[in-house]
N, C-alpha and C positions, 0 to 999 in steps of 0.2 A: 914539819910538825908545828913549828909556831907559827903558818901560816894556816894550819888546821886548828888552831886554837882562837885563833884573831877572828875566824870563820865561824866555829861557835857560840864562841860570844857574842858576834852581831847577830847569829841566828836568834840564842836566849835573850836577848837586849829586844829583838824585835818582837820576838813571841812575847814578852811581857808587856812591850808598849800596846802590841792588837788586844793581850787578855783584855788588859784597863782598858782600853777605850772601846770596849765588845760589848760593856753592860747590856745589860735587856733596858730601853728607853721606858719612861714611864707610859702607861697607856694612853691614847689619844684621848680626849675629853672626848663626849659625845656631839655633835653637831647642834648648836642651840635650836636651828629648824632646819628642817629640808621640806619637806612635801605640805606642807603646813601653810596658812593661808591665815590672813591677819582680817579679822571678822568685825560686825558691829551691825546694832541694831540700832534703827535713828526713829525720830517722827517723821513724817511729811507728805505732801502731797504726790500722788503718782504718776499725775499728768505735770509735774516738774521734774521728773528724774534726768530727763536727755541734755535741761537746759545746766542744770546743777551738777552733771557730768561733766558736761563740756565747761564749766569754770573752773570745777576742781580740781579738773586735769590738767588745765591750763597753769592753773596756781602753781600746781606740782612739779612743774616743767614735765609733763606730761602730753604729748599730743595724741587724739583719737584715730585709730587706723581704718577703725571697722566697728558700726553699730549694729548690733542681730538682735530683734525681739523673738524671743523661743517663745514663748506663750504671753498668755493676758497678764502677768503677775510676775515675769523675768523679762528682764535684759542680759545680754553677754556683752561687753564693751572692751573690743582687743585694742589694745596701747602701745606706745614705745615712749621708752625716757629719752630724753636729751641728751645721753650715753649708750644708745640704739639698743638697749635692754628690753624684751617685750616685756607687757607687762598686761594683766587680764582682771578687768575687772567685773565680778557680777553683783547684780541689783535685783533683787528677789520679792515682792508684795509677800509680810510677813504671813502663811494662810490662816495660823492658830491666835492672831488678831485680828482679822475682817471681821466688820462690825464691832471690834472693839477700840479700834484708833488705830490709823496708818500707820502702821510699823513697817519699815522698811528694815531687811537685810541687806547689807555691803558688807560684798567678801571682795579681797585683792591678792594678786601676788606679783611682785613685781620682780625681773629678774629669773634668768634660768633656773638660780638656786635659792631663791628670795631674797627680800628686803626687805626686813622690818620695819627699817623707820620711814623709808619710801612709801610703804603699803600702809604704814598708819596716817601717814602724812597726807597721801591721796584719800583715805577714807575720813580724816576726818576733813578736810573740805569742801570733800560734799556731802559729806552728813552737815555741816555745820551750813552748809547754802544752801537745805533742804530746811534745815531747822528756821530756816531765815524768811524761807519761799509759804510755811506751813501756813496754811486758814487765810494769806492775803494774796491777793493778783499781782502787786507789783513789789521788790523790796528793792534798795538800791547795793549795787557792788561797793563792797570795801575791802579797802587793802587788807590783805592777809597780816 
């Protein structure tokens, strides 16, 4: 009998440690992005975009894997980080600014499940060596 009772006890002893520690968790926050791609509209010229790639990719620790032009007015530029992360960037001639100033779109995502600050980081370096390259033939490199 008192070993049926010592028995119990630890049975109720552990049933009340599982309730407590059974709570329902609070709900997972939503995921700040997933599928989601880190954008920007720049100036510049379009017959600079391959060379202002390949800096800003580089700057980014960035290297270029594969250059595809999809038509007159896109690029596709597949990448890997320096952490073997792919990473994809597109270069789009703005169409609903032709003839009104070279607006280029730069979209990025870097990483399986993204990287924000990787993908703004790459985009604005070469948005910003686009900015640099706009209306002259030569400009010179500078440290980021």
């Amino acid at each position: 009998m008192a070993m049926c009772r010592v028995f119990l006890g630890v049975l109720l002893g552990s049933a009340i440690l599982y309730m407590s520690g059974c709570a329902l968790p609070d709900a997972l926050p939503e995921p700040e992005r997933f599928d989601s791609s880190a954008a920007d509209l720049v100036l510049g010229d379009w017959d600079d975009v391959e060379s202002c790639v390949r800096v800003g990719a580089s700057q980014s620790e960035i290297a270029i894997v594969r250059t595809r032009r999809v038509s007159e007015t896109q690029y596709d530029f597949e990448l890997v980080t320096i952490t073997d992360e792919p990473a994809r960037l597109t270069v789009s001639l703005d169409p609903a600014r032709v003839g009104k100033g070279p607006a280029i779109t730069l979209r990025a995502v870097v990483g399986r499940f993204g990287n924000k600050a990787w993908e703004e980081r790459l985009i604005g370096r070469v948005g910003e060596r686009l900015g640099e390259l706009y209306g002259v033939d030569i400009a010179p490199l500078e440290e980021p």
